[in-house]
GULUMTOR-908946 format. One line per 8 residues: their letters; for each residue x, y, z of C-alpha. Coordinates in pm, whole numbers, plus 50000, padded with zeros to 5 digits. Layout:
N
a	X Y Z  ...
! end
This chain:
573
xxxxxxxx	19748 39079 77136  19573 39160 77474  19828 39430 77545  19792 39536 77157  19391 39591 77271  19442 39711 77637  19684 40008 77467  19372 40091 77206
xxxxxxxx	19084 40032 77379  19181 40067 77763  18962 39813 77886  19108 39751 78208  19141 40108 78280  19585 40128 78288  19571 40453 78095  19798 40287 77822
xxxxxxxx	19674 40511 77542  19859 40730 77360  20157 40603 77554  20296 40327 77290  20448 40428 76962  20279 40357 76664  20569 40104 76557  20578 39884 76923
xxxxxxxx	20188 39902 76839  20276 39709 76492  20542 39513 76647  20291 39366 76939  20063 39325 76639  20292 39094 76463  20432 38941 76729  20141 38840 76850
xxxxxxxx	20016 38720 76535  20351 38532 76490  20326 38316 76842  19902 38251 76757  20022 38091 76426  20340 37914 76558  20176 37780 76882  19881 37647 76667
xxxxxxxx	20054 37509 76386  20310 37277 76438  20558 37520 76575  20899 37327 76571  20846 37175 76173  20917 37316 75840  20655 37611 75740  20770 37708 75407
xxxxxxxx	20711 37411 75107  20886 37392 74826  20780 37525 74487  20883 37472 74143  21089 37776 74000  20918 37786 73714  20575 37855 73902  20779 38097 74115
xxxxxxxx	20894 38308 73817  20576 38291 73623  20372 38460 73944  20650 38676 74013  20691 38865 73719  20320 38821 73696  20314 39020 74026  20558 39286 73880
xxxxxxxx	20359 39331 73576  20074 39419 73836  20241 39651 74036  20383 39844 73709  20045 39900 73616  19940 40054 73925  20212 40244 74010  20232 40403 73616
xxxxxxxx	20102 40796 73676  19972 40729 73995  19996 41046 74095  19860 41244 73797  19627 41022 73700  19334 41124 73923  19423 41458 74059  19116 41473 74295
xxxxxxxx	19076 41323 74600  18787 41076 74577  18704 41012 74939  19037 41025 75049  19058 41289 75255  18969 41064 75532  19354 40876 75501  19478 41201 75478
xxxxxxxx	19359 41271 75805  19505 40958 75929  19816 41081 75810  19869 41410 75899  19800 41295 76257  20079 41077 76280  20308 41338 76183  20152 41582 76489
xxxxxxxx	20096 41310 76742  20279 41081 76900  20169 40739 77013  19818 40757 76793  19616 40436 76871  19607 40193 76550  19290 40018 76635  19110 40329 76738
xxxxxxxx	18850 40463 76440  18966 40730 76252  18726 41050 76388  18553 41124 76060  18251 40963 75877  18435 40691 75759  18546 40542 76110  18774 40315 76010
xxxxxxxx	19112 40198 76243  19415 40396 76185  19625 40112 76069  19596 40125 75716  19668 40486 75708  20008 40458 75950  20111 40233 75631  20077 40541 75371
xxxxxxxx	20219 40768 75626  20502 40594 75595  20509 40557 75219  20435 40930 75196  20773 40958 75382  20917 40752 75144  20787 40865 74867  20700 41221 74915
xxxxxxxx	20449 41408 75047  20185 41383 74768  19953 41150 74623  20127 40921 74436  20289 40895 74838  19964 40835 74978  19815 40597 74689  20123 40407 74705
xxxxxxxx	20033 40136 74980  19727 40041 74797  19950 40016 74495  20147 39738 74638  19856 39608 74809  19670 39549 74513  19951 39370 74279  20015 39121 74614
xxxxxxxx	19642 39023 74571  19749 38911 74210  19961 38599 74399  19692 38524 74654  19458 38458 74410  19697 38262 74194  19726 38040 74555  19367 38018 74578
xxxxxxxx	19301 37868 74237  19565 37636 74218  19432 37476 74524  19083 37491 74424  19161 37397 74065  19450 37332 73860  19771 37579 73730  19606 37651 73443
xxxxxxxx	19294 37833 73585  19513 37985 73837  19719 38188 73556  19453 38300 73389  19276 38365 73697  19545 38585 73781  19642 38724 73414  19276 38861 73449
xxxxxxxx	19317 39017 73786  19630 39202 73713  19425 39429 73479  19106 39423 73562  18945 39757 73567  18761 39803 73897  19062 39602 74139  19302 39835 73889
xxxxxxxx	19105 40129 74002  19109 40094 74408  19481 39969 74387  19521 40329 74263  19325 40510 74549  19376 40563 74894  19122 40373 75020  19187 40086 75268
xxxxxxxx	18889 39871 75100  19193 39752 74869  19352 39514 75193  19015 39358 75235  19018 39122 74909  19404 39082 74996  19384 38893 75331  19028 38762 75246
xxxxxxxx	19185 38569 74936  19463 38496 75144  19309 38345 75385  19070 38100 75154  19398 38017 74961  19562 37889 75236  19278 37716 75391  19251 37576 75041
xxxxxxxx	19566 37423 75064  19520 37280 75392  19232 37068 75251  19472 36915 75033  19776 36925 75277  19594 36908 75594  19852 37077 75810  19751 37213 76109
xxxxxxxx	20007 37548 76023  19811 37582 75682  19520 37587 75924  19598 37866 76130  19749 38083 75868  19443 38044 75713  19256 38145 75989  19551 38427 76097
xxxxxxxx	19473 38653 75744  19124 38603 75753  19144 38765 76150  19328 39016 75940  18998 39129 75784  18846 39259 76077  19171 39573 76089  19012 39776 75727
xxxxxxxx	18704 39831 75530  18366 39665 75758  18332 39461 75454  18560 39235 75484  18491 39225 75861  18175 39097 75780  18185 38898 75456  18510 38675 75492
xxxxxxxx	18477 38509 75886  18133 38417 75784  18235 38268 75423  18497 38101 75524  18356 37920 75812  18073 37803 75581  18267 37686 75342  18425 37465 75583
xxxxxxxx	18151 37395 75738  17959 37239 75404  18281 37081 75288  18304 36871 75643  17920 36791 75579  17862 36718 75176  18149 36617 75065  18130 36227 75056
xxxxxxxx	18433 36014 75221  18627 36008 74931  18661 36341 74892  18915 36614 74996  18725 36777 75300  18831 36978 75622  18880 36810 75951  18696 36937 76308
xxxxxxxx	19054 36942 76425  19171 37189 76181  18855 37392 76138  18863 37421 76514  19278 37562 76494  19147 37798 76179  18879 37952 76411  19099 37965 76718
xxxxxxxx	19390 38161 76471  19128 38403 76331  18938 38462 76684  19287 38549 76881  19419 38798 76561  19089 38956 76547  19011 39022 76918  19222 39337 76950
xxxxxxxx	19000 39529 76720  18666 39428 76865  18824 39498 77214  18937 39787 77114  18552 39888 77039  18424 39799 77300  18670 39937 77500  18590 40311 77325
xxxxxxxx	18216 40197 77366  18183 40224 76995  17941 40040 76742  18121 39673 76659  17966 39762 76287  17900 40137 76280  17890 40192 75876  17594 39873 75858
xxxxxxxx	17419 40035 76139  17413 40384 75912  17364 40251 75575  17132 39951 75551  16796 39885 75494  16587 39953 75832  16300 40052 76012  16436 40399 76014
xxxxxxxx	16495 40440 75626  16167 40288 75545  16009 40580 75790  16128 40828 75547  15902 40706 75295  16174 40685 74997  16073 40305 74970  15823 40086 75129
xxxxxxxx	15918 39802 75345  15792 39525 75103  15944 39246 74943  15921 39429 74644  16199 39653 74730  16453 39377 74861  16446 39249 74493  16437 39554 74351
xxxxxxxx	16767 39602 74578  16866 39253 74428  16819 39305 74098  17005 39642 74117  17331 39481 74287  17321 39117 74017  17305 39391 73721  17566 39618 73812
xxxxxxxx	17784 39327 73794  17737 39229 73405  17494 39517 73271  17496 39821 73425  17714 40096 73541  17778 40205 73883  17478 40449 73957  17341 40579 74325
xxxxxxxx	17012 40766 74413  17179 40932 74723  17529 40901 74670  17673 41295 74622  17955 41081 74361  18055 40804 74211  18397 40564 74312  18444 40408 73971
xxxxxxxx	18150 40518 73742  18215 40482 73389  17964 40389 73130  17987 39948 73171  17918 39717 73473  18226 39572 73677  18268 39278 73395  18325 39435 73065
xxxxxxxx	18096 39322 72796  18339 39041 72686  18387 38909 73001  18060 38844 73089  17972 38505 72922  18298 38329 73042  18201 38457 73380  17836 38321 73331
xxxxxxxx	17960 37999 73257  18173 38007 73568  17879 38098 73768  17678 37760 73549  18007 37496 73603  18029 37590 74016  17662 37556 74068  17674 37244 73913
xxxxxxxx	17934 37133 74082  17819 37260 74439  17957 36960 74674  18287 37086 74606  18594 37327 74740  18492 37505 74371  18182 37645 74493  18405 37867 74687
xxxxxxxx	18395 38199 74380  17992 38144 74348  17923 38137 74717  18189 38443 74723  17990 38652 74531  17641 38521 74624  17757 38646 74970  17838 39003 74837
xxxxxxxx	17514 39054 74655  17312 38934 74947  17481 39225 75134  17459 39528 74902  17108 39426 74891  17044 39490 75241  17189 39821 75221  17023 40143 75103
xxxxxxxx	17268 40187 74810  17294 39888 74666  17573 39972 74363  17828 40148 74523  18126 40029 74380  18347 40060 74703  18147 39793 74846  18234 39532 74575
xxxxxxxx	18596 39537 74656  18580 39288 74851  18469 39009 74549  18664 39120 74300  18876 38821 74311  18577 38591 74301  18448 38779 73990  18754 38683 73744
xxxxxxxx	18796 38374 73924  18450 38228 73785  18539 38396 73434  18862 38184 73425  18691 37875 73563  18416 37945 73299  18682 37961 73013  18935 37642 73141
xxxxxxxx	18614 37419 73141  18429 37546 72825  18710 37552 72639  18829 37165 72767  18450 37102 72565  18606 37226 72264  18969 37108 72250  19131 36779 72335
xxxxxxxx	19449 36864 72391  19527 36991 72717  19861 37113 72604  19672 37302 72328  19391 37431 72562  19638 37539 72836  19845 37776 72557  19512 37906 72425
xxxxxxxx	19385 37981 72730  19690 38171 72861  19685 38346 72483  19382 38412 72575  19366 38567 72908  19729 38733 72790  19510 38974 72518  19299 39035 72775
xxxxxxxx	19470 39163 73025  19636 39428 72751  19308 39467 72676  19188 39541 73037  19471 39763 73058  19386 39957 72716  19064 40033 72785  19152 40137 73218
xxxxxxxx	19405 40393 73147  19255 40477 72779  18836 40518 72788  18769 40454 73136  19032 40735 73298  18917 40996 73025  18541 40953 73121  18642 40877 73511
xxxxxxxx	18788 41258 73515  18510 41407 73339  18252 41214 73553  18442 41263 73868  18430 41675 73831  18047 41636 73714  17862 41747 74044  18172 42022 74136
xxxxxxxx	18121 42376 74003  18500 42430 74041  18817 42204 74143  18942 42335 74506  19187 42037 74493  19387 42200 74155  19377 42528 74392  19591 42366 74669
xxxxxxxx	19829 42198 74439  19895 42554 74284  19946 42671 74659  20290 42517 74602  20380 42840 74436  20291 43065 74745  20506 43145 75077  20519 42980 75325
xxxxxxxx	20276 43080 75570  20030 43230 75303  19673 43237 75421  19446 43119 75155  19069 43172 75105  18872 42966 74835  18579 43179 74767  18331 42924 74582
xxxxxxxx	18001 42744 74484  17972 42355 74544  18341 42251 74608  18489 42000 74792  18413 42069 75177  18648 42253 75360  18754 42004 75588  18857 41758 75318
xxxxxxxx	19055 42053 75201  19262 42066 75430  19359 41726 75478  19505 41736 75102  19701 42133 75194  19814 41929 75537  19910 41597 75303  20117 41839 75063
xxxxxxxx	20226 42097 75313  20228 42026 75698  20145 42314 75886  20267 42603 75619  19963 42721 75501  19596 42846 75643  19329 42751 75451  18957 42908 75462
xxxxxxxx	18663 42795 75241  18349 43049 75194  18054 43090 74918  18082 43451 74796  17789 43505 75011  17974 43421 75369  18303 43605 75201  18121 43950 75185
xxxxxxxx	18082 43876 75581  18445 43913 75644  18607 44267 75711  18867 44238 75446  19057 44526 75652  19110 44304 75971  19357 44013 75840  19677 44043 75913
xxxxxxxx	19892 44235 75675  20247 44065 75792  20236 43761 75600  20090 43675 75220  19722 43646 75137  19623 43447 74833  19247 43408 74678  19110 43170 74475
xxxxxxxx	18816 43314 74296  18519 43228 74077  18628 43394 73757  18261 43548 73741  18258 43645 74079  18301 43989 74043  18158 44102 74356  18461 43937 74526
xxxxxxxx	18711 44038 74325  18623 44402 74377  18598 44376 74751  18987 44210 74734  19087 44511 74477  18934 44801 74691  19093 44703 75018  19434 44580 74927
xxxxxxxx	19485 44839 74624  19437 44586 74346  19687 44269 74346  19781 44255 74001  19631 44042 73736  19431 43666 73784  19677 43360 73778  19458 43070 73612
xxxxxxxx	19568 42663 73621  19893 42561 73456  19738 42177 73486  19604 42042 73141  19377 41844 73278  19191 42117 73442  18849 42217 73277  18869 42608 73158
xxxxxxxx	18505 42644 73323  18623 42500 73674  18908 42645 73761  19018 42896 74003  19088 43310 73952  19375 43348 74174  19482 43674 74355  19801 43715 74588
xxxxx	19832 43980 74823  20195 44027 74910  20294 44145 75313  20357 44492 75375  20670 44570 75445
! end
């Protein structure tokens, strides 16, 4: 792991950068990650328990269901990027580059390492170059959270929360969402849950190799979205922490011994990453430092520094988890959106219950969800946006977690028989996750790509897909008002296409700035055109003798009143 970090962040100076494949990169990573959790935990004894097949089955095909769901129209579904363009960065530079850092941010406004997008390179090779390719990682990613959380809640509560906990997570609308973009804030709730599940289990096992697995995935958390860099060290550790201090002596409760092994685990597997900063001198927390609440956004006058404000911040975040929708007052668009808060209506009181039964019960391991989420809130209120759903990833497990704990113990009020409750239940959370599912790929995507084309006048990203159709090495000019940026353009023409096509953005205004008679007449020219934008389409007609008639969308799913005019100008001869 030191070599992992000395290769990224060249600390000591070797001039090991850019000189290790991507691949011995991963393979240091896991090797190192292998010999921290085998040296701490009871290296030479058996590491893998045995389960009943029955439990394996049910949260196997439970696991299948979820990746069906995510994978179904992946790559149709959404055919806009929504802030993905920075993966497709990471992407396209591992198929120019060779020995690309893994640790190293990303250079573009997100920042993040390139780890998570040397995964969907990889599934874009396997898969094809396109975005049900690059969307697929998160895909998979997404359906293994389904089992962690199962893991969690069996060792926090019983088998029968845990399948509904995880019935509810295979559908649930926002974790359904990000497991269907390319967005690496999807591996955050993975390892986070993970992590929790296993040091759940070694509470009750009190293994010292439950111990540093625990404290292996939630190192993990530092490689993606900041996050789960943030939220899951210090959760975890506190919920240690109070269980090794409330809990009375009868009690399940960690030991110093393994809480000590946990830290050690996560401490070693996360090192290379904050090493790797500080080795580029680069902010340890760079999206905090830009985007929360501080003396320089209160200078700007948009709020006052008061305590007012923090609740108002509060307030904002508790509602947009069970009454309102994703909104932002700076935001340029929304990541899920929609017209209901993360719980759907119906979900609500069994999560409110949840939140009632772990309060009440705050001296044990259940506290865990309530904490989870109290967490969360506490930190989208310190930030400037405080509903922006990609920052909520990271609790979506804790979210139906509570609603399942809420139902199991409500209903155990009702019912005597816990044969009877534990089929009613599972009924229960069965219909809803066909529910879930109804409503995500029914209401939610028809509004979701309405509402994501809202603040575009016309969709660039429909333009490049229709590029397909052109010559290789076909310069292309998209001559438009408020479109997606240029850069973020081409990230989706290099995803699709490599190097085979130029691409220029202009406003009709910078467009009549180019000589029209000085491009190069030996290879194609295509334009994509504001149907109204006459101006332009004269100026392409008078100097290249009039290319024939406008070619408009063949995609469906394209609004008439945002989509392209385009114009191809074949080479001379």
């Amino acid at each position: 792991l030191l070599l992992l970090a000395e290769v990224n962040g060249d600390l000591a100076g070797t001039g090991w950068a850019w000189s290790i494949s991507p691949l011995e990169q991963m393979a240091l990573l896991a090797l190192g990650i292998g010999l921290v959790v085998w040296g701490l935990g009871d290296g030479s004894r058996r590491w893998v328990a045995p389960l009943p097949i029955g439990e394996i089955t049910l949260v196997g095909a439970l696991t299948l269901v979820a990746l069906l769901v995510r994978f179904w129209d992946l790559g149709e579904s959404v055919r806009v990027f929504v802030d993905e363009s920075h993966f497709a960065f990471g992407v396209h530079a591992f198929r120019r580059l060779d020995g690309v850092p893994l640790l190293a941010p990303m250079p573009t406004s997100a920042s993040f390492p390139y780890i998570y997008a040397y995964g969907e390179y990889h599934m874009t090779a396997l898969l094809g170059r396109d975005l049900l390719g690059l969307r697929a990682l998160s895909a998979l990613v997404g359906a293994l959270t389904v089992p962690a959380l199962y893991l969690l809640a069996r060792h926090l509560y019983d088998r029968v929360t845990a399948v509904v906990a995880a019935l509810l997570l295979v559908t649930f609308p926002p974790h359904l969402h990000f497991s269907r973009l390319a967005l690496n804030n999807i591996a955050d709730p993975l390892f986070g849950t993970l992590g929790l599940g296993l040091l759940a289990r070694a509470i009750h096992t009190q293994r010292r190799r439950d111990y540093a697995l625990g404290g292996a995935m939630i190192g993990l958390t530092s490689y993606f979205y900041e996050g789960g860099r943030l939220l899951f060290p210090l959760l975890a550790i506190t919920w240690l922490a109070a269980g090794l201090v409330l809990r009375g002596p009868g009690a399940r409760r960690p030991t110093g011994r393994g809480m000590l092994v946990a830290a050690l685990a996560f401490v070693l597997v996360a090192m290379p990453v904050y090493l790797t900063l500080v080795g580029l001198d680069f902010p340890l927390i760079n999206r905090l430092d830009s985007t929360r609440l501080d003396d320089a956004y209160f200078a700007t006058h948009d709020e006052p520094d008061t305590l007012r404000t923090r609740w108002y911040h509060l307030r904002h975040a508790l509602l947009f988890l069970v009454n309102q929708p994703e909104n932002t007052r700076v935001y340029y668009y929304l990541y899920y959106g929609g017209h209901d808060p993360l719980l759907l209506p119906w979900l609500v009181p069994v999560f409110l219950l949840g939140v009632v039964i772990a309060a009440w019960r705050w001296r044990g391991p259940g506290v865990l969800p309530l904490v989870w989420v109290a967490a969360a809130l506490a930190g989208n209120m310190a930030l400037i946006e405080s509903t922006v759903s990609a920052r909520y990833v990271v609790v979506f497990p804790a979210l139906v977690l509570l609603a399942a704990v809420g139902a199991r113990r409500t209903l155990a009020l009702v019912i005597e028989s816990a044969r009877a409750r534990g089929v009613i239940l599972v009924a229960l959370a069965g219909a809803a996750l066909v529910g879930q599912g109804a409503y995500y790929f029914g209401p939610f995507l028809e509004r979701f790509s309405v509402e994501v084309l809202e603040r575009r006048d016309y969709v660039i990203e429909d333009a490049i897909f229709r590029a397909e159709e052109l010559p290789p090495g076909t310069q292309i000019f998209v001559v438009a008002e408020n479109v997606l940026p240029e850069g973020d353009a081409r990230q989706l023409l290099h995803l699709l296409y490599g190097e085979d096509y130029s691409l220029a953005v202009h406003t009709p205004y910078s467009f009549s700035q180019i000589n029209l008679r000085n491009l190069p007449r030996d290879v194609p020219l295509a334009f994509f055109l504001m149907p109204r934008d006459d101006r332009s389409r004269r100026r392409v007609q008078d100097v290249f003798g009039g290319p024939g008639p406008p070619q408009f969308s063949p995609y469906e799913d394209v609004p008439d009143d945002k989509e392209l005019a385009l114009y191809v100008v074949p080479p001379l001869e």
